[in-house]
VOGU-3710 file (C-alpha; in Angstrom, 3 decimals, decimal comma):
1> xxxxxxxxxx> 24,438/2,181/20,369  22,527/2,132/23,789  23,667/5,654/24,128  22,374/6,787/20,798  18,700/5,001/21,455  18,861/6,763/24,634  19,457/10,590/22,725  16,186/9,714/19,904  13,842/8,405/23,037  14,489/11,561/24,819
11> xxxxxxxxxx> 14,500/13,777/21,552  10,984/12,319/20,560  9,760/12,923/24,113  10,811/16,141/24,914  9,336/17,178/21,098  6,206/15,890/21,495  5,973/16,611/25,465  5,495/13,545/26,885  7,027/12,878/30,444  10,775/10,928/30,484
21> xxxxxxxxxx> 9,194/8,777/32,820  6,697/7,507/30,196  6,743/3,539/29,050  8,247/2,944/25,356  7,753/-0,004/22,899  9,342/-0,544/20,121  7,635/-2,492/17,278  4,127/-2,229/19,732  1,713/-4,777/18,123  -1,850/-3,958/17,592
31> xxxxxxxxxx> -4,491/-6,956/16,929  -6,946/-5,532/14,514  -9,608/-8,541/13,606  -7,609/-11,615/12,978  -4,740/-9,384/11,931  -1,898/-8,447/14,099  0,132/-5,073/13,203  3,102/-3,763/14,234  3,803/-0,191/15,345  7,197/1,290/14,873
41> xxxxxxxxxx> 6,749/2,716/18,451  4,355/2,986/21,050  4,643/5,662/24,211  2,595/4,938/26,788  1,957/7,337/29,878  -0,504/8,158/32,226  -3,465/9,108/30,414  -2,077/8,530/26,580  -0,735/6,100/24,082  1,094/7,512/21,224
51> xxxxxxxxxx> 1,565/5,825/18,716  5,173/6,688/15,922  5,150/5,489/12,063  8,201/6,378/11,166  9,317/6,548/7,586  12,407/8,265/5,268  9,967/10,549/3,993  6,493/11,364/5,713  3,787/11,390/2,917  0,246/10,864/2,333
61> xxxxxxxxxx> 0,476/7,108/2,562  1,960/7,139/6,249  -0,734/9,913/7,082  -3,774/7,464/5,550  -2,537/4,267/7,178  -1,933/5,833/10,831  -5,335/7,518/10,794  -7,204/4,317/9,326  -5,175/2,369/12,299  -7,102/4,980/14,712
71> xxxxxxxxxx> -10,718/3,530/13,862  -10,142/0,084/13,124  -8,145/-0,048/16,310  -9,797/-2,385/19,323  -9,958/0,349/21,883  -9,362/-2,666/24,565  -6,165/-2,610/24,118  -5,505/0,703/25,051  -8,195/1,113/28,133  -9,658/4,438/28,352
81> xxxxxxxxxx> -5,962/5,926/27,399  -6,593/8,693/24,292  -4,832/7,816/21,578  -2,175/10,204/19,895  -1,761/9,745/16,235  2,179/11,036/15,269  4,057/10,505/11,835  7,853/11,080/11,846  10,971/11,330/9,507  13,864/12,532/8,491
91> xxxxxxxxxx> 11,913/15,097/5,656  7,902/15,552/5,117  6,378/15,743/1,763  5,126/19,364/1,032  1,376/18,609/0,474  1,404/16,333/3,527  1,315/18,391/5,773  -2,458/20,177/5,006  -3,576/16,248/4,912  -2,115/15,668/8,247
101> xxxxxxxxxx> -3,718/18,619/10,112  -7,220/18,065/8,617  -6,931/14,320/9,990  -5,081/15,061/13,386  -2,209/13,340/12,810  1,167/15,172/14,077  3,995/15,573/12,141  7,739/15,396/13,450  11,058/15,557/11,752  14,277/13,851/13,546
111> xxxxxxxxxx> 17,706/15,433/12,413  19,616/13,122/10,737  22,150/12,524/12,412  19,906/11,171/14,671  17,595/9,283/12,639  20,953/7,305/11,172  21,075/5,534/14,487  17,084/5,089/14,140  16,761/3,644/11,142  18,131/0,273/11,576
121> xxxxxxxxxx> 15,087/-0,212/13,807  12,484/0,208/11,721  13,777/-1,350/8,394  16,133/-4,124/9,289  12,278/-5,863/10,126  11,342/-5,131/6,968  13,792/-6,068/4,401  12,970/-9,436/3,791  9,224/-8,421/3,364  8,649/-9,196/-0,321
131> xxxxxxxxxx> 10,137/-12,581/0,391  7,896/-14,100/2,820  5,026/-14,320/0,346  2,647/-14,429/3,340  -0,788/-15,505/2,120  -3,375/-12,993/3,242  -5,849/-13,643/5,594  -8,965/-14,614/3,856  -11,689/-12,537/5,864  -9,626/-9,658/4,337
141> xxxxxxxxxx> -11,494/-7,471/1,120  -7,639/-7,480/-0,500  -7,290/-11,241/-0,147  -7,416/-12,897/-3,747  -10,993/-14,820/-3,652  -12,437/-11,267/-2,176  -11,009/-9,242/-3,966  -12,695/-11,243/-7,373  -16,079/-10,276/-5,278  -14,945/-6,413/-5,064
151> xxxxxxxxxx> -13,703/-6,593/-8,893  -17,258/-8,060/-10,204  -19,157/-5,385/-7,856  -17,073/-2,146/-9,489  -16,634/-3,704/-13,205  -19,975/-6,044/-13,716  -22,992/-4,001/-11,842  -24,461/-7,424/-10,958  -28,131/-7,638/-9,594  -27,140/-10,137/-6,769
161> xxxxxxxxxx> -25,014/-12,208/-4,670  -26,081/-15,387/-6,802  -24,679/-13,451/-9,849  -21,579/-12,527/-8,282  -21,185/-15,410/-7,295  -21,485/-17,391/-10,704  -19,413/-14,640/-12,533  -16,162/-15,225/-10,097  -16,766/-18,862/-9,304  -16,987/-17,895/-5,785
171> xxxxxxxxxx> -19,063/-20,184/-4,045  -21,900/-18,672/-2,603  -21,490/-18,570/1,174  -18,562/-17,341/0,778  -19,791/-14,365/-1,474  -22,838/-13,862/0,809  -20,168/-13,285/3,497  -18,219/-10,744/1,173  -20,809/-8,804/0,437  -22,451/-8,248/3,564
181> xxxxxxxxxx> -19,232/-7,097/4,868  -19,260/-4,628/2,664  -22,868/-3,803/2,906  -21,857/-3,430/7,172  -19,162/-1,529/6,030  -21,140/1,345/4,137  -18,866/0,667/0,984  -21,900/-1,008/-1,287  -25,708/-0,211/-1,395  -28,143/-3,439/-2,592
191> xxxxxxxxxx> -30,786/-0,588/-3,573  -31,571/-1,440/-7,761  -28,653/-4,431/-7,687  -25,736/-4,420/-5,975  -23,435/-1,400/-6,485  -20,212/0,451/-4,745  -21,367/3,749/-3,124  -18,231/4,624/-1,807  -15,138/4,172/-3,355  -12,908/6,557/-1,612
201> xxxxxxxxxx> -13,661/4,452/1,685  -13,225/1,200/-0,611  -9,902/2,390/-2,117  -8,555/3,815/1,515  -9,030/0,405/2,953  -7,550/-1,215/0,727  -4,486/1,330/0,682  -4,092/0,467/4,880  -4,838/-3,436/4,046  -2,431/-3,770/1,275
211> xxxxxxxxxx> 0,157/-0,859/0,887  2,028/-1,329/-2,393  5,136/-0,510/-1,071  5,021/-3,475/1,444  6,150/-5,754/-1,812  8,931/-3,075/-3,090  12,277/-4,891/-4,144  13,991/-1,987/-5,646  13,773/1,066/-6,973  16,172/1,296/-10,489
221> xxxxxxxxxx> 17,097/5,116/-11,355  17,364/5,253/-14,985  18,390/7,315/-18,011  15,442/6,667/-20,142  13,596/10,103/-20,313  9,963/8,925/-19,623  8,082/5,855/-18,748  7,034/4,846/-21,751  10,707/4,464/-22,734  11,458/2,289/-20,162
231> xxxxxxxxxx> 8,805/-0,503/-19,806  8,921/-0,678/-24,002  12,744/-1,519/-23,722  13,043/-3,264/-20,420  10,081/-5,329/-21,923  11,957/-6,453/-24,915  14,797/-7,447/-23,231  13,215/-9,514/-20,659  10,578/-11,344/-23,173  13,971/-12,057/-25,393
241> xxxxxxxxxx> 15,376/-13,286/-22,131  12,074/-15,196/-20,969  11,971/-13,923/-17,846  8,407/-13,686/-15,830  7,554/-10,157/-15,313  4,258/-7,896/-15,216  3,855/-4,659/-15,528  1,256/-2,614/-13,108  -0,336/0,382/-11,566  -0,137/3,389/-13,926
251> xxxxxxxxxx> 2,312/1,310/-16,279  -0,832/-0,724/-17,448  -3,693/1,083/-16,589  -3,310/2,844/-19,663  -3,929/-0,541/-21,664  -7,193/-0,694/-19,958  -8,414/2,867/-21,301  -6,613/5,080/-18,066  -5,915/8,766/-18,880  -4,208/8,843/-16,163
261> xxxxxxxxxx> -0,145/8,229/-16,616  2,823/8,728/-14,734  6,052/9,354/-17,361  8,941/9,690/-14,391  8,334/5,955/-12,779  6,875/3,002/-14,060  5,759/-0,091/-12,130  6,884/-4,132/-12,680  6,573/-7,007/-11,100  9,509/-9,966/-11,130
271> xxxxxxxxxx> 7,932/-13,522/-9,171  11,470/-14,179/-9,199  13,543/-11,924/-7,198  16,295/-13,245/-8,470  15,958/-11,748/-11,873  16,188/-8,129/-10,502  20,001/-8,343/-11,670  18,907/-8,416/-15,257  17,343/-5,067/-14,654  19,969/-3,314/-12,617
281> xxxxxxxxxx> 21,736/-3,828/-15,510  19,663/-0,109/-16,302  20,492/1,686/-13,564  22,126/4,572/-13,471  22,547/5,861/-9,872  23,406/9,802/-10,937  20,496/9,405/-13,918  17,557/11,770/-13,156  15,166/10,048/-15,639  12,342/7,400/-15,359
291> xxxxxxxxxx> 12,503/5,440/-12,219  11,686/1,752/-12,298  9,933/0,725/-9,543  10,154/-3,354/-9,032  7,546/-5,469/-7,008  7,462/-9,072/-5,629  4,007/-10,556/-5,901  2,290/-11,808/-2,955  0,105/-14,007/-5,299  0,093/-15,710/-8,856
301> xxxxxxxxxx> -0,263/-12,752/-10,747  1,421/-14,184/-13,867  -1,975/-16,596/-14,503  -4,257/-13,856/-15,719  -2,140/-11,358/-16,911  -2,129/-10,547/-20,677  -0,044/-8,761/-23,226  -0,805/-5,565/-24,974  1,618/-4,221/-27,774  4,218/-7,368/-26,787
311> xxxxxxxxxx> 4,182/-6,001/-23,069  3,132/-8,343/-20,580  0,641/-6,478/-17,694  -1,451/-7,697/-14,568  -5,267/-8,368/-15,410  -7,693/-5,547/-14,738  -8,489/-6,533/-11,007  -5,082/-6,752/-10,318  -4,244/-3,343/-11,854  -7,217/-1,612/-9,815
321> xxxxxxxxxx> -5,996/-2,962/-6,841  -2,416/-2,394/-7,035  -3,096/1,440/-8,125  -5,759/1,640/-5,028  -2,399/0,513/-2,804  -0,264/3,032/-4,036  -1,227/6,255/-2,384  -3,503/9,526/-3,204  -2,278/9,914/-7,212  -2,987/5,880/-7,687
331> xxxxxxxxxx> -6,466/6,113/-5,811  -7,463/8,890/-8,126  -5,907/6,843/-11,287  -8,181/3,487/-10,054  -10,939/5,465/-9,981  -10,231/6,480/-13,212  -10,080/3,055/-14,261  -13,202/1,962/-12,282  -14,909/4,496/-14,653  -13,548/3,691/-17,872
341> xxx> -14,951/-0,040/-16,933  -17,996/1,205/-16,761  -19,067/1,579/-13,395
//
């Protein structure tokens, strides 16, 4: 196994033309506020830190995260090093790679023969993720009581922080604190009333603070032909079986007025991860129809969701958020919905 380790180091140097002799870190963490992150890999030589996501399949989520790492990063911890941004896998997604140059971040494929030996080191970390149900921190714009702040300021148009405060039963310091973050941030103007002037910079930090795909389960290949198929039937069976669930993302959105729907994967979230067995009992692993992506929830999402049609889905806030943390098609959907709410 050493052996093997050995071959990817000196493949991934000798690609990206960094001296044998240069230091390397696996799992490098990065304190970023009160948060600390974790780097897949970190190369460190002379005048340089590079720093590795690597992932399965590079796409536009690894591309967003790495770059957002490379100005919320403390430049402490690095010195006066430059910092290399570098995004590998075994394939790349085919409109990554345009994203990737315009941002600086490089792009490099590992055969897979050797990636098999390399993959054990970045996901054996991660498979207990969804379990953990780590609380986020609560100076972050994603955390729960926040993220009620964020919610009033795209859905409500409130005139001030008193009246954001009363409408989420935030107290006020606390919403004071919220919203000149945001205000520091560039992401809201007080001009006329408090109002969201940049959402792409709202919706891209909140992609990097709270990827979707850090509370994936499972993904379920089934034979039903389109979405819509899939969370009416897989909806019936799990109210008959009274099983907590919630739909999300693009598989509720359209409840709350979205024209924006995805037909080849819909979106669910189980509290109980134990109750994933009643849905494998859909999968078909040679089916090329609807996928069915299932979530763990991080927090009590069950509380203030709702049912439309019999089909039990997150609340609006929830269902902005979750779509912002799903990558470039979900950004453009919560915008969508941001719109449709009136903002």
């Amino acid at each position: 196994m050493e052996k093997d380790i050995e071959q990817i180091n000196q493949f991934i140097l000798e690609k990206l033309r960094i001296s044998p002799d240069a230091k390397i870190e696996l799992a490098y963490p990065i304190s970023v506020g009160e948060r600390e992150l974790l780097i897949d890999l970190a190369i460190e030589s002379r005048d340089t830190m590079t720093l590795v996501e690597i992932k399965p399949r590079i796409n536009e989520d690894t591309i967003y995260r790495i770059y957002a790492l490379s100005h919320l990063i403390n430049k402490q911890v690095v010195g006066k090093k430059d910092i290399r941004l570098v995004c590998a896998g075994k394939s790349l997604k085919y409109s990554t790679q345009e994203l990737a140059t315009k941002l600086g971040v490089e792009t490099l494929l590992i055969p897979l023969k050797l990636y098999q030996h390399l993959s054990y080191r970045t996901t054996a970390s991660e498979v207990n993720v969804p379990f953990k149900h780590l609380k986020a921190s609560p100076s972050r714009l994603t955390s729960e009581k926040a993220w009620k702040i964020v919610c009033s300021l795209l859905t409500d148009k409130p005139p001030n922080i008193l009246a954001v405060s009363k409408k989420t039963d935030v107290s006020y310091g606390w919403t004071n604190n919220i919203i000149h973050k945001l205000e520091d941030s560039g992401i809201i103007t007080s001009d006329y009333g408090l109002r969201i002037k940049d959402l792409d910079k709202l919706f891209n930090l909140v992609s990097w603070e709270r990827a979707l795909g850090g509370l994936l389960l499972e993904t379920i290949n089934t034979n039903f032909s389109t979405a819509t198929q899939c969370i009416s039937e897989v909806a019936l069976n799990l109210n008959r079986l009274g099983i907590d669930y919630a739909f999300t993302a693009h598989s509720s959105a359209v409840s709350y007025g979205s024209s924006i729907m995805r037909e080849d994967t819909a979106y669910i979230y189980l509290p109980n991860p134990s109750d994933r067995e009643v849905l494998m009992s859909f999968s078909e692993r040679e089916a090329g129809g609807c996928r069915l992506k299932v979530y763990v929830p991080e927090r009590d999402i069950m509380k203030s969701s709702t049912t439309f049609n019999g089909i039990r889905i997150v609340d609006e806030c929830q269902n902005i958020l979750d779509l912002a943390g799903l990558g470039m098609d979900g950004r453009i959907a919560a915008k969508d919905l941001v719109n449709k709410s009136g903002k």
